[in-house]
C-alpha positions in Angstrom: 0.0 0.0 0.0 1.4 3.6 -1.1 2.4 5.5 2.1 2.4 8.9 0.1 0.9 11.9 2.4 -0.1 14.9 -0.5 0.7 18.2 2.0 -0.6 21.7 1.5 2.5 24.3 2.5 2.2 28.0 3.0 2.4 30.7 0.4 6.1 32.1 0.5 5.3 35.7 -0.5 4.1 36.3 3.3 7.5 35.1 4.6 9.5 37.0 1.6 8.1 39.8 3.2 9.3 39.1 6.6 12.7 37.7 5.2 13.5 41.4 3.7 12.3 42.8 6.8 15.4 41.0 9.0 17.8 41.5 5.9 17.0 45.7 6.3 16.7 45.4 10.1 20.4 43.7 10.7 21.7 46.3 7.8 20.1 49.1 9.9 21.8 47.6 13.5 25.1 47.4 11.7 25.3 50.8 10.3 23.5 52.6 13.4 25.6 50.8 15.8 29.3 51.3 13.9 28.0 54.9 13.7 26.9 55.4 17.3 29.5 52.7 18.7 26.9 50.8 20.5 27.7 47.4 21.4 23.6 46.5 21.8 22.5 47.5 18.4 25.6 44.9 17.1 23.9 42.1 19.2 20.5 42.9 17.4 22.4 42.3 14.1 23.1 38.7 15.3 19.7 36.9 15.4 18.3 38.9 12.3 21.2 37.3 10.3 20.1 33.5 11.9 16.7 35.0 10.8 17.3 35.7 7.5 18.8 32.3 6.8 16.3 30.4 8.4 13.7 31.4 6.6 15.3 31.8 3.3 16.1 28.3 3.8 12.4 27.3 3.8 11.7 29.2 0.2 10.7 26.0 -2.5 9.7 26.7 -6.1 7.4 23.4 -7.3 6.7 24.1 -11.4 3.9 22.8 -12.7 4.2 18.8 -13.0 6.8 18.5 -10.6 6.4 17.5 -6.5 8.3 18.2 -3.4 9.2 15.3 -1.4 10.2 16.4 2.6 12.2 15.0 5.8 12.6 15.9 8.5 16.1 14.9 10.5 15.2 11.4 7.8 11.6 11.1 8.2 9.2 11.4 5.9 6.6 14.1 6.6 4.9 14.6 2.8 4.8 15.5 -0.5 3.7 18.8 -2.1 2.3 18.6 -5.5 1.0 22.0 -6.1 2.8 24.4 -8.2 3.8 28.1 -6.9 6.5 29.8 -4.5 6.1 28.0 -0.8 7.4 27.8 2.3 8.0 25.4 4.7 9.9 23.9 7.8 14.1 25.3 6.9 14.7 22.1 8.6 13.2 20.1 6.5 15.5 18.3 3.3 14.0 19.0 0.0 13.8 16.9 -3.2 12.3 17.6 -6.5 10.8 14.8 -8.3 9.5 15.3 -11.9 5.7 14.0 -12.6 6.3 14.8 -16.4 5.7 12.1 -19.3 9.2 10.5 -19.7 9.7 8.4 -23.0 11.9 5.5 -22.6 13.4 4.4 -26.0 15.4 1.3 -24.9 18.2 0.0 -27.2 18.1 -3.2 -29.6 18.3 -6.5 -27.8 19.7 -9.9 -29.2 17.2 -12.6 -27.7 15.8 -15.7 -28.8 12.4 -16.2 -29.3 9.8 -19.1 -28.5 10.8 -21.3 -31.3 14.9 -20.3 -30.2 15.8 -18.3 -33.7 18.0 -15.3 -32.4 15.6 -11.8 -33.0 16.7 -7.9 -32.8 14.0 -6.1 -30.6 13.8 -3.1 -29.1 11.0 -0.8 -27.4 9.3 2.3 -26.3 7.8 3.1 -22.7 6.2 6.3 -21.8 5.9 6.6 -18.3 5.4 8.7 -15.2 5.9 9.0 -11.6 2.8 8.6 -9.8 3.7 7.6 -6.1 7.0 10.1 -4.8 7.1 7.8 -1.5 7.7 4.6 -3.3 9.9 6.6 -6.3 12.3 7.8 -3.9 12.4 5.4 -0.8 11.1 2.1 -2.5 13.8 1.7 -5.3 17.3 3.3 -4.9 17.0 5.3 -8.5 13.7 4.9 -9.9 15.1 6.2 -13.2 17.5 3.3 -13.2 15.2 0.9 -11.9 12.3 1.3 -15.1 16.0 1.0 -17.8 16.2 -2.8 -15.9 13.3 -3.5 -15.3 11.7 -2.5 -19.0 14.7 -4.7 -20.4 14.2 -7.8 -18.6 10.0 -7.1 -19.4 11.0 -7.3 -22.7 13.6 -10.0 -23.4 10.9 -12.4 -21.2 8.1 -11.4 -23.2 10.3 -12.4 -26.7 10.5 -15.6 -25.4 6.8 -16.3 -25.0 6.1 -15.7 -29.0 7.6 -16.6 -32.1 8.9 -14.1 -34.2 6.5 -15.1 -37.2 3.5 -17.8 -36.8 3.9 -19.3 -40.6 0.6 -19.1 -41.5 -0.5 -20.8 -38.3 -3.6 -18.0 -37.3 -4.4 -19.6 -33.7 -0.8 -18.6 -32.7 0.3 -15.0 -31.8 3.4 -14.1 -33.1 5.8 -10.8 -32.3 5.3 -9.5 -36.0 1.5 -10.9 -37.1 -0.1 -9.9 -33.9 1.4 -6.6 -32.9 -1.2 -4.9 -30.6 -1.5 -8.0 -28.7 2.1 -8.1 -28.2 2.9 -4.4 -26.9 -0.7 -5.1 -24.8 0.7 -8.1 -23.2 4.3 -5.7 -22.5 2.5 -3.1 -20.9 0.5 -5.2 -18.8 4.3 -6.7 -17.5 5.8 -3.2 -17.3 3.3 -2.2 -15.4 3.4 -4.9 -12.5 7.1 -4.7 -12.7 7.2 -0.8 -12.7 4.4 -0.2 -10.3 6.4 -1.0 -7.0 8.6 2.2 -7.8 5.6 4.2 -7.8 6.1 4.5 -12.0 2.7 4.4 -14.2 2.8 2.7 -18.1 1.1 4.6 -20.3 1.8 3.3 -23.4 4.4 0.4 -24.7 5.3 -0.2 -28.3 7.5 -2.1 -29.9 10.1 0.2 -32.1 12.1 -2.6 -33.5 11.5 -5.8 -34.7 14.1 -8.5 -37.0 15.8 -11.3 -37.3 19.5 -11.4 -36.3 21.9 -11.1 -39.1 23.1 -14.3 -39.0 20.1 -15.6 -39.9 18.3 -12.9 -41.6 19.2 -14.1 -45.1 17.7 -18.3 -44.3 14.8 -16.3 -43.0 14.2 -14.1 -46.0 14.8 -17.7 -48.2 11.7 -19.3 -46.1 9.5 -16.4 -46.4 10.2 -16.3 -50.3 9.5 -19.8 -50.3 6.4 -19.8 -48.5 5.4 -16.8 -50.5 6.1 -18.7 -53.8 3.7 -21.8 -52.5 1.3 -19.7 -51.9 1.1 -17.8 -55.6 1.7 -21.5 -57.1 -0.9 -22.7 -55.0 -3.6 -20.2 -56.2 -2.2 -20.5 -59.7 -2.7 -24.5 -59.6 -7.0 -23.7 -58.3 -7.2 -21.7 -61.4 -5.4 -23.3 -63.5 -7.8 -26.3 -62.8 -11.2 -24.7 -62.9 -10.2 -22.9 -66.3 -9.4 -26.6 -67.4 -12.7 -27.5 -65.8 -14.8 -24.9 -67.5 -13.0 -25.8 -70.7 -13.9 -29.4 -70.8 -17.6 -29.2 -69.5 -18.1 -26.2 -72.5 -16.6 -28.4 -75.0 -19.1 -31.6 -74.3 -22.2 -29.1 -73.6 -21.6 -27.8 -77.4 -20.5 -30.7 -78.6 -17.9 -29.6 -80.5 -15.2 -32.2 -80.2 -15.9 -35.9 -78.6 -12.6 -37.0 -76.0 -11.6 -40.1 -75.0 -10.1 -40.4 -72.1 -6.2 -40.4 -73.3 -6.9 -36.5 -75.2 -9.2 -35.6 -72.6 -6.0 -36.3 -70.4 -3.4 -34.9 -73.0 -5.8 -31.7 -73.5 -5.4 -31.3 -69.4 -1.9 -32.2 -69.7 -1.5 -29.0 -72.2 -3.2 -26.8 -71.1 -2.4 -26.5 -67.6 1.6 -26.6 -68.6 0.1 -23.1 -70.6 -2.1 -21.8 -67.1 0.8 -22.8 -64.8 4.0 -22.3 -66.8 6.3 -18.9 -65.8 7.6 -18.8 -69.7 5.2 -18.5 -72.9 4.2 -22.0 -74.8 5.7 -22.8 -77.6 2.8 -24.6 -79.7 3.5 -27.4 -81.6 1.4 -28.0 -84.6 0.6 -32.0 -84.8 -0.1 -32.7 -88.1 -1.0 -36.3 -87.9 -2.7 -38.0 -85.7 -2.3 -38.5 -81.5 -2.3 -42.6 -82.1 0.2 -42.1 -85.3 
């Protein structure tokens, strides 16, 4: 559970105020007291200088989408999340933690996937602070902490898909099924990230690709596959031209086959539908049997 304790501090204008007022009242003991050589108006000097440091030590400036985190002598008293010019305890230890959007664009990593061919992936993570307690007293640098932790979400979630699913539609793979993919990382990021205090917005995968060293048998199988595919469409046309041929030919009755042309005629014409060169014909001037 978040211990984080949102504090309301005072305006510092009030205290600027006072602050100038010691800073002229010591100037005015010094000089009136060198002047008049009295040894009192010195000692007055003395506590409106502790004065004057004191409370200009309690001056904070919080922009807009940044937070004040406080201690006290190492305890935690609260965080201030409104923007403007406070004031608060001088004793207190300040530190400024940013609540902006950060964009994390990791770097390409060299994993293996599910089916163990070596990948090239990389990511990006936009992502805030949300809880300063568990930013700054949960993790020992938050900042370094989501770098980590966003690489190890990522090389464990290339090992739970294969990089391509062949076809296969019932299996998600890293480059078929993106939105699935950078759903299932932000999910991960986020139970990772969230004990740091860190919210996920978004994660999306920036980089995707084989490794080199098998990017070129990889490109060979995707040709291939490619090439089945186109033949295999090729071949069901091919045959229901051949079909639509032969049922015309016997509905008109223009030429009676037996069985041997019928098969020759299928013979030729689907070397014409399914060749990659032009037919050469060759005129038969006798007779199939001759």
């Amino acid at each position: 559970m978040s211990q984080e304790r949102v504090i309301e501090t005072k305006s510092g204008w009030g205290m600027l105020v006072w602050d100038f007022f010691f800073v002229l009242l010591s100037i005015g003991s010094l000089i009136y007291g060198i002047m008049t050589e009295n040894l009192w108006f010195l000692a007055v000097m003395i506590p409106g200088i502790v004065l004057v440091i004191l409370i200009s030590a309690g001056f904070m400036v919080i922009p807009p989408n940044q937070a004040g985190v406080l201690l006290l002598f190492g305890k935690y008293i609260g965080s201030v999340k409104s923007g403007g010019f406070k004031w608060v305890n001088p004793f207190y230890s300040k530190r400024k933690i940013s609540l902006r959007l950060r964009n994390l664009n990791g770097d390409k990593l060299k994993v293996n996937d599910k089916a163990g061919n070596p990948i090239e992936i990389a990511a990006v993570v936009v992502w805030n602070v949300r809880d300063t307690f568990e930013a700054c007293f949960e993790v020992d640098d938050y900042i370094d902490y989501v770098e980590v932790q966003s690489e190890a979400a990522l090389r464990h979630l290339a090992t739970k898909y294969p990089y391509d699913s062949w076809d296969d539609e019932d299996i998600i793979s890293l480059r078929a099924n993106i939105d699935e993919v950078s759903e299932a990382l932000e999910q991960e990021l986020l139970e990772r990230l969230g004990r740091a205090g860190v919210h996920v917005h978004e994660a999306r995968l920036s980089h995707l690709a084989y490794a080199p060293e098998i990017a070129e048998a990889m490109l060979k199988r995707q040709q291939a596959g490619a090439i089945v595919a186109a033949r295999t469409k090729i071949v069901e046309g091919a045959v229901g031209m051949v079909e639509m041929a032969l049922n015309q030919l016997k509905r008109d009755q223009i030429v009676d086959l037996d069985d041997e042309r019928r098969a020759t005629m299928v013979s030729n014409l689907l070397v014409v539908l399914c060749g990659e060169t032009n037919a050469q014909p060759v005129v038969n001037a006798g007779s199939l049997y001759t």
